[in-house]
ZAMARGU-4260 file (C-alpha; in steps of 0.2 Angstrom, whole numbers, plus 5000, padded with zeros to 4 digits):
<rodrens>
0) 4784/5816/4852 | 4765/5813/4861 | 4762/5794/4864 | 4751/5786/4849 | 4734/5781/4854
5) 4729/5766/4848 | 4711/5758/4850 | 4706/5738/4849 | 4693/5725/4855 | 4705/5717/4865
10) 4721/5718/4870 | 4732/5705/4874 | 4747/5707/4885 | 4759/5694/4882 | 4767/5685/4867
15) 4767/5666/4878 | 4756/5652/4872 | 4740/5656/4881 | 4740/5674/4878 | 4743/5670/4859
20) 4731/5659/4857 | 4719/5668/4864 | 4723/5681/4854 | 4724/5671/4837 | 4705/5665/4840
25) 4699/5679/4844 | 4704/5687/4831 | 4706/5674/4816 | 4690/5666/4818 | 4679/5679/4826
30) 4686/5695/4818 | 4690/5705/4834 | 4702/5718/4832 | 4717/5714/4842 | 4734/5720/4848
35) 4747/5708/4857 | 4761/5716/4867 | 4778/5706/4870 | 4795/5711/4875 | 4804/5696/4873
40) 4804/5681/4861 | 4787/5674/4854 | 4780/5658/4863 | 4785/5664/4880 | 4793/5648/4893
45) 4790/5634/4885 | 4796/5638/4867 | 4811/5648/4872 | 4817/5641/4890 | 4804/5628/4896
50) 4799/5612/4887 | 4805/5614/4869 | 4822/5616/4872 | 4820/5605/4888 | 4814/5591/4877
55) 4826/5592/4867 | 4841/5591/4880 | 4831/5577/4888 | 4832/5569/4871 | 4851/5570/4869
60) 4850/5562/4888 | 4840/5549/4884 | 4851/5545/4868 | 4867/5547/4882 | 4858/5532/4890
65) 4852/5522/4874 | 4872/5521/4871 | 4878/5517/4889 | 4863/5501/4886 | 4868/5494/4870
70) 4883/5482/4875 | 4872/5473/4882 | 4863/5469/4868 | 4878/5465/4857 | 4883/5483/4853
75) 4901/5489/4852 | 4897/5507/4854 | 4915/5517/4857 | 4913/5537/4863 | 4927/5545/4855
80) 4923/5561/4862 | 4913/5568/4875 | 4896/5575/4871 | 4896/5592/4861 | 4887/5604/4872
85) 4889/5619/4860 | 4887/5610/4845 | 4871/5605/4852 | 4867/5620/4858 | 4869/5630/4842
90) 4856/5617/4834 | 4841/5618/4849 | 4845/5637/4847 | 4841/5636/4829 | 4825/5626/4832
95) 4819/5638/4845 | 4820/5652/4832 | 4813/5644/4818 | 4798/5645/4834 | 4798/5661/4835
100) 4797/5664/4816 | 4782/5651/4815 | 4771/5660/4828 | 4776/5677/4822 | 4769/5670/4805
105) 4753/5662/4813 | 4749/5681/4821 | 4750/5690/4806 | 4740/5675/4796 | 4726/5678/4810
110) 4727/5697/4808 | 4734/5700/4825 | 4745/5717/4829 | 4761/5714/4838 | 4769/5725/4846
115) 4786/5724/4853 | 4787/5734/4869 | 4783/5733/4890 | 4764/5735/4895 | 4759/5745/4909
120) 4742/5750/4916 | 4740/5768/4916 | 4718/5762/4921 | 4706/5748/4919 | 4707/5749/4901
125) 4722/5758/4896 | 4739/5753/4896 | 4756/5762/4889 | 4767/5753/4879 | 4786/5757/4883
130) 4791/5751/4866 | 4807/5742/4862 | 4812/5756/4850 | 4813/5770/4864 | 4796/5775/4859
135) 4779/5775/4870 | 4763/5769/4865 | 4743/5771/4872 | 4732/5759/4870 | 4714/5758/4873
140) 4704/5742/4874 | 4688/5734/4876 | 4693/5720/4886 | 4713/5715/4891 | 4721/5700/4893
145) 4735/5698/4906 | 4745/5681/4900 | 4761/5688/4905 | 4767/5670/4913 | 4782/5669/4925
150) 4799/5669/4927 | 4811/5659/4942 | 4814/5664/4960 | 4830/5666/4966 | 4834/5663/4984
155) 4834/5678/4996 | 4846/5680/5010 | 4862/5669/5003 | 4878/5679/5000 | 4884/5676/4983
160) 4868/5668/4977 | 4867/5679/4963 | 4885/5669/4956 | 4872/5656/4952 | 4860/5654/4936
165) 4841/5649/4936 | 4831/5639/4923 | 4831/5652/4912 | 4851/5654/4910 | 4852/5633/4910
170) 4848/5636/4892 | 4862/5651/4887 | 4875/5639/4895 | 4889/5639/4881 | 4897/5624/4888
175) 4893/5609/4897 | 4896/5609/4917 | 4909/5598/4924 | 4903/5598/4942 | 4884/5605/4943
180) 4873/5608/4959 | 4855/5609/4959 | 4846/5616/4971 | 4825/5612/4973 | 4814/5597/4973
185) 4802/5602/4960 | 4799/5595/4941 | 4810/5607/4935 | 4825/5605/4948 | 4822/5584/4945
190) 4824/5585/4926 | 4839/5597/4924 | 4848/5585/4936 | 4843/5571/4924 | 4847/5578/4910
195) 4866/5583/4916 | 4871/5567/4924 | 4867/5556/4909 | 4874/5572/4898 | 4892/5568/4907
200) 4889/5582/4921 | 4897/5575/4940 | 4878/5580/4947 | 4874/5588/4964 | 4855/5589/4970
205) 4849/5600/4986 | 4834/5596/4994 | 4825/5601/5009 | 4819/5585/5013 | 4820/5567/5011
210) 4813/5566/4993 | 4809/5576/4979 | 4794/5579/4968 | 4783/5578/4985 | 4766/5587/4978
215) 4765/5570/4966 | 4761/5553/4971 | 4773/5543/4983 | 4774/5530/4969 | 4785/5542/4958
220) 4791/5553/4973 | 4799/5538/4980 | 4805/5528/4967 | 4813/5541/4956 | 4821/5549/4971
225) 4829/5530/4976 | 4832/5528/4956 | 4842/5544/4955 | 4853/5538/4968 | 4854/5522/4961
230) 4861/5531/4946 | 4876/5540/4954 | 4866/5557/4956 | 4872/5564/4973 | 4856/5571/4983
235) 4859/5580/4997 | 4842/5578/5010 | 4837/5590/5022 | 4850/5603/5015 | 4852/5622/5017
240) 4863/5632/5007 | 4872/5646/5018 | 4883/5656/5007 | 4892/5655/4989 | 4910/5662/4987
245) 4920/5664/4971 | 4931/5647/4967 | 4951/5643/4966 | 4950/5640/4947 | 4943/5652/4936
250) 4923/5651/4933 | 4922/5639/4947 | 4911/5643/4966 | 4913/5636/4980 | 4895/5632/4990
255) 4896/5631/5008 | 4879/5621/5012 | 4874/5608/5028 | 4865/5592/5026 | 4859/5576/5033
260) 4878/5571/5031 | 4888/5587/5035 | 4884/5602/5045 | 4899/5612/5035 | 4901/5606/5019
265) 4909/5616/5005 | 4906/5608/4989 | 4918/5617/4974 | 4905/5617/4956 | 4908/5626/4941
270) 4891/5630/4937 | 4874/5632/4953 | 4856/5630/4948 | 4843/5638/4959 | 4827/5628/4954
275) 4816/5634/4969 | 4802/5642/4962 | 4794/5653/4949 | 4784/5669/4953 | 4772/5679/4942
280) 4778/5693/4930 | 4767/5706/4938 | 4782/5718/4943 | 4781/5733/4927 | 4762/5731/4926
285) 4756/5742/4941 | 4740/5733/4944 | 4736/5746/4954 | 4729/5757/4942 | 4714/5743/4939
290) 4710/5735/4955 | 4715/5718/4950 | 4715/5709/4964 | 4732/5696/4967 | 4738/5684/4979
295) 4748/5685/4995 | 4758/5677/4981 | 4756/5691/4968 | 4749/5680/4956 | 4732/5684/4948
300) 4715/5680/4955 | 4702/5673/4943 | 4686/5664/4944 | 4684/5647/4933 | 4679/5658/4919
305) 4695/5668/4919 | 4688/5685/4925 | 4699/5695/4935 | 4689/5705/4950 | 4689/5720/4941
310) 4676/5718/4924 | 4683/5716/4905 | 4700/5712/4913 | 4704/5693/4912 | 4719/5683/4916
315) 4727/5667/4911 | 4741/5654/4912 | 4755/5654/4925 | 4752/5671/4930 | 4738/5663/4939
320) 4747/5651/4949 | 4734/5637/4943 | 4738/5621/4935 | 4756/5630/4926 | 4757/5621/4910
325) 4756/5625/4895 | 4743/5615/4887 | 4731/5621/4900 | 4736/5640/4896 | 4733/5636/4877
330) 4714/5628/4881 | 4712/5641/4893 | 4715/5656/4883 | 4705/5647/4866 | 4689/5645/4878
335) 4689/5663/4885 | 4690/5670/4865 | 4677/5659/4860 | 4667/5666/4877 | 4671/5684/4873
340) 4670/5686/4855 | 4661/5669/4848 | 4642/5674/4851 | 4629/5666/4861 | 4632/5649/4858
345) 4649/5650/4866 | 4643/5661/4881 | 4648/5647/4894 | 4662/5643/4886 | 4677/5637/4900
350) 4691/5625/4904 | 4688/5610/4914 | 4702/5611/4927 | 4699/5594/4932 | 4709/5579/4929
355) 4723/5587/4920 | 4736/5573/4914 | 4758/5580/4917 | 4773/5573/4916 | 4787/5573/4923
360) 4804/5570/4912 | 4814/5563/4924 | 4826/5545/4920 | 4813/5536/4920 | 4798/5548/4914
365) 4784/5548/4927 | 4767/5554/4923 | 4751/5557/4934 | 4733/5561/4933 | 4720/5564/4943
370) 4721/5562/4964 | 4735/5557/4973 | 4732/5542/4986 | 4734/5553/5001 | 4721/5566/4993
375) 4711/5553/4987 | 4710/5546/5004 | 4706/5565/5012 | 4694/5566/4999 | 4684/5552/4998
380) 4688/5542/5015 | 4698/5527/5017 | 4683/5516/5016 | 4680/5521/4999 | 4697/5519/4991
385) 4705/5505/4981 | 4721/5505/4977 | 4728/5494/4962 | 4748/5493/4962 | 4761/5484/4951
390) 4780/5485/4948 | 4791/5475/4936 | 4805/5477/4927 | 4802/5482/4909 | 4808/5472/4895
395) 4819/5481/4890 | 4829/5477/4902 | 4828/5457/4900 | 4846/5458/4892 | 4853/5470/4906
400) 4863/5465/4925 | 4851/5468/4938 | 4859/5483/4945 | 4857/5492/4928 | 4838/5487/4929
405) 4828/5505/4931 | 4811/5503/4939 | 4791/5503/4931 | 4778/5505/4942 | 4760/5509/4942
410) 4745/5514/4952 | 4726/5514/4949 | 4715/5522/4963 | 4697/5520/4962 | 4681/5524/4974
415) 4664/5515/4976 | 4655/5500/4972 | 4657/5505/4952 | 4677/5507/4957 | 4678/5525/4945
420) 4698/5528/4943 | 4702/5545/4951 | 4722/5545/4950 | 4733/5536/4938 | 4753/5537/4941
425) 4766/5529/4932 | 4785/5531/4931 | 4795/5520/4921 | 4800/5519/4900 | 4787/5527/4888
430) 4777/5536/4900 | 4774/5550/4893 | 4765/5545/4879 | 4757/5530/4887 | 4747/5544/4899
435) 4739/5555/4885 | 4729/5538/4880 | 4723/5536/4895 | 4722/5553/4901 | 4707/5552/4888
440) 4699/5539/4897 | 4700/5542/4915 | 4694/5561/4907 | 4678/5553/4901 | 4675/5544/4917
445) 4682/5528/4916 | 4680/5514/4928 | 4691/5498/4933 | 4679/5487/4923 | 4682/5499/4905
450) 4701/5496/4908 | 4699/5478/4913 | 4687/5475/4897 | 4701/5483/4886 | 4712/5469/4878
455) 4730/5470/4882 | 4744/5471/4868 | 4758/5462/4872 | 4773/5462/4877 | 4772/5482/4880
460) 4772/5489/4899 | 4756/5497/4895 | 4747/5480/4897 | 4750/5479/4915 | 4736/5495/4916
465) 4723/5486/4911 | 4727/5465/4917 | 4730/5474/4935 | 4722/5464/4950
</rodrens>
């Protein structure tokens, strides 16, 4: 049978958060006729294997630890049994897919067409459809979307490296790990360690260097890194994994690995984590039929309007290689359908890059906005920074021993004589609602005299961000 020939306004080629937002404002408040294209599950990462279900697991941590905290204040709380990873499981599964039905339901109440199949470019404004029933489709558009995200790296070069899973098959996992090694130093690498030590998991982390998280702030690159340790996580500085061999017991591997400690260490694990990376989904799309240009990286480049080089092809979200979070995909891809289909008084319509809050869900949370000190410093000139620092222990610790105290600490930088805030970090309990607030104000240009003129509400950690001195 001939491929069908569809025709649209615009074509939207992934079914992730950006791309379907785009598509759903495009379409549900300006009436462009559209046609989204997914292969896999709706809501791309972060609904299906990114921060929903990561939330979720780092929930059941943070309860793990809520237990192991409440004898001292009073509480006689027995474990009977260890945690239920698959019961567990089986329930975040289930929440995942009531995702999926919601944003199906959402497409089809904006008037969006889905279809179910692998896009490639056959030009600059055609693409073919291998559909997911056999079939093949053609589709002609007016203007295309490439919101196709990511998906992990895996190492290259180390025999048996394919015996281990990425962030991705963290979440197929049926059962918990006994003994897990981690390797990377990025968010993602930082919270499933997290997450498995205070799950039960003995916990192995891999670094390259001495610390972790390094592109944040040393405030929270330190501390969590020293807090980790503190917790009984093992990290493994300045480490290199050479090979991985099949284990003595069924299911188990054996890494051979060197260290700061160990030039031949061979560390048996029933379950490996690479964590090193992600990389563009750009592989089936054979930009080369449009042009497109693309990093040494492969990922897509755009200009602050989300144009690609090539004219009515656009490209957003973590295929870009900018600022890879979700919010700023959704934002991202609501502006460029307002610009594209919303008339005239949405011609300039854009996302502000700057000055984007994240968090990190580590134990404790950390969260960050804005500068670094080091860039702040390259930035702006040592003359011209101040630096406001604080740490304490929270209060909610008051009942605890002093080695089961976890750290809070804070930073304010600020330049000139009006001392505008350029970078907030904090780590510590609650931050990652604490940061949204303030993200708000440091986004409308706050300076340290707005937070000092803010009343503190006490007793909260919160506080110390605007009595700082």
């Amino acid at each position: 049978m001939a491929p069908i020939t569809k025709e649209c306004d615009f074509l939207v080629i992934g079914g992730g958060s950006g791309g379907l937002a785009c598509a759903r404002r495009a379409s549900g408040q300006h009436g462009a006729k559209t046609i989204a294209i997914e292969s896999g599950r709706l809501g791309g990462t972060c609904v299906n294997v990114g921060c929903v279900p990561k939330k979720v697991t780092w929930n059941a941590a943070a309860l793990a630890e809520s237990i192991h905290d409440a004898a001292a204040y009073g509480f006689s709380v027995k474990q009977t049994a260890p945690f239920d990873w698959s019961t567990f499981k089986n329930k975040r599964d289930a929440y995942v897919t009531r995702l999926n039905g919601i944003y199906d339901k959402n497409l089809k109440n904006d008037k969006v067409e889905l279809i179910r199949g692998r896009a490639s470019f056959v030009s600059k404004n055609e693409v073919e459809v291998a559909l997911a029933d056999g079939g093949k489709d053609t589709i002609r558009a007016k203007k295309i979307l490439i919101a196709v995200g990511g998906h992990p790296s895996m190492p290259p070069g180390i025999p048996g490296s394919e015996m281990g899973i990425s962030s991705d098959g963290f979440f197929e996992l049926e059962n918990q790990p006994k003994k897990v090694a981690l390797v990377g130093a990025g968010y993602i690498a930082v919270e499933m360690a997290g997450m498995f030590h205070h799950l039960g998991s003995e916990t192995h982390l891999f670094i390259r260097q001495d610390k972790f998280l390094r592109p944040f702030d040393p405030i929270i690159s330190d501390k969590i890194t020293a807090e980790y340790e503190r917790q009984g996580i093992h990290i493994h500085k300045y480490s290199k994994q050479t090979k991985v061999e099949k284990g003595d017991k069924e299911g188990w591997l054996k890494l051979h690995y060197s260290d700061s400690e160990t030039d031949s260490g061979v560390l048996d694990i029933d379950c490996l984590l690479w964590a090193i990376g992600r990389a563009p989904e750009v592989e089936d799309l054979n930009l080369a039929a449009t042009g497109v240009k693309q990093s040494e990286k492969g990922h897509i480049a755009v200009d602050d309007y989300q144009n690609t080089s090539v004219e009515n092809i656009y490209a957003l979200g973590d295929v870009c290689g900018k600022a890879e979070l979700t919010p700023v995909a959704i934002a991202a891809g609501r502006k460029l359908g307002d610009r594209l289909f919303g008339g005239p008084q949405h011609a300039n319509a854009k996302l502000d890059y700057s000055n984007i809050p994240s968090v990190v869900f580590a134990h404790p949370e950390a969260g960050s906005i804005g500068l670094t000190e080091p860039e702040a410093r390259k930035q702006y000139g040592d003359e011209n920074i101040k630096v406001y620092n604080t740490e304490f222990t929270a209060m909610y610790f008051a009942m605890m021993e002093a080695d089961q105290k976890g750290p809070t600490a804070y930073k304010l930088i600020v330049t000139g004589k009006e001392e505008k805030v350029v970078g907030l970090h904090i780590l510590g309990l609650g931050s990652s609602e604490m940061l949204q607030g303030f993200g708000v104000a440091i986004k409308m240009g706050a300076t340290k005299k707005d937070f000092d003129s803010c009343v503190a509400i006490h007793p909260t950690s919160a506080e110390e961000l605007v009595t700082l001195k």
